[in-house]
N, C-alpha and C positions, 0 to 999 in steps of 0.2 A: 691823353685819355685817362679818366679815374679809374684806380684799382677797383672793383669791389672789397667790399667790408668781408673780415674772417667769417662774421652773422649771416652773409649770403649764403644760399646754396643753389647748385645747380643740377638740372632735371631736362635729359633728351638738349640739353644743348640754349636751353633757357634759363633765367639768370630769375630767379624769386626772391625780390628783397625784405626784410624783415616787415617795413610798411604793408605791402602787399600782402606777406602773410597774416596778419594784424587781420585782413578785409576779410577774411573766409569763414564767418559766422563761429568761429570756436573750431573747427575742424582744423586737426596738425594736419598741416602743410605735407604735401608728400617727400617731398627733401627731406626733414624734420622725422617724420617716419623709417623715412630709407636711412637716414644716418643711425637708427634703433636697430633695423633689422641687419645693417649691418654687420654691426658690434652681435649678431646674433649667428650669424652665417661664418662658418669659419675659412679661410681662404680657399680649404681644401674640397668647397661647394660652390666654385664661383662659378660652375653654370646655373645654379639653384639663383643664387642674388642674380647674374645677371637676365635672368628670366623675369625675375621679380622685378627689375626695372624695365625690362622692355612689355610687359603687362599693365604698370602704372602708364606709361607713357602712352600706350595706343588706347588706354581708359578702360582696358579688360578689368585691372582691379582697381577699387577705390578704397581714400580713405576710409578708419571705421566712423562711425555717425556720432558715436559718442568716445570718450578717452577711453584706452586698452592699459591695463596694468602690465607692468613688466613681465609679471608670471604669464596674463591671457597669451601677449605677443610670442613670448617664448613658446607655448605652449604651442602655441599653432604654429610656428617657425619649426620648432623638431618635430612636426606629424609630414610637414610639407618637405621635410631635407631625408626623410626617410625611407622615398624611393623617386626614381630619374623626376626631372621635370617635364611634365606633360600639360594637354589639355583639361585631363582631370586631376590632375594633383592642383593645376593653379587654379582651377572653379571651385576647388574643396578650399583654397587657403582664402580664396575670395571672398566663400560664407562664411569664413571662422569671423575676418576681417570685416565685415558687412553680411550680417544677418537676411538686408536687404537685397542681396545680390541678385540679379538674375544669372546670372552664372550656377 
């Protein structure tokens, strides 16, 4: 069996390989994302991340539609780590993230 490549990342248990991400119109890949928000999240909020991936993955949040600056990301990551994660704090981090949101 081939290893995947260090370039892969993986999301709910699916394997997104760099090609693949390449096909999605310019849109970061949400791996790609999640690995940002990460590095954003400090261990000491990991029900905060792991809400954040279990919202990517049921498609509550989506990528943003256009590239997010470090600072936008940021910004909207310390409003949404500011209190528990809820219904409403992930539909508030959803519109920061996507304007579009119906959230």
């Amino acid at each position: 069996m081939k290893t995947p490549s260090v370039s892969s990342a993986v999301l709910a248990g699916f394997l997104v390989s760099p090609t693949r991400e390449k096909l999605r119109g310019g849109k970061l890949p949400i791996p790609a994302l999640l690995a940002r928000i990460r590095r954003l999240v400090p261990k000491s909020n990991e029900r905060h991340y792991d809400e954040i991936v279990r919202n990517f993955s049921v498609g509550a949040l989506r990528p943003p539609p256009s590239p997010m600056s470090d600072g936008e990301l940021a910004c909207a990551i310390a409003d949404f780590l500011k209190q528990a994660p809820s219904s409403e704090t992930v539909a508030a981090l959803g519109r920061r993230l996507d304007p579009s949101s119906p959230l």
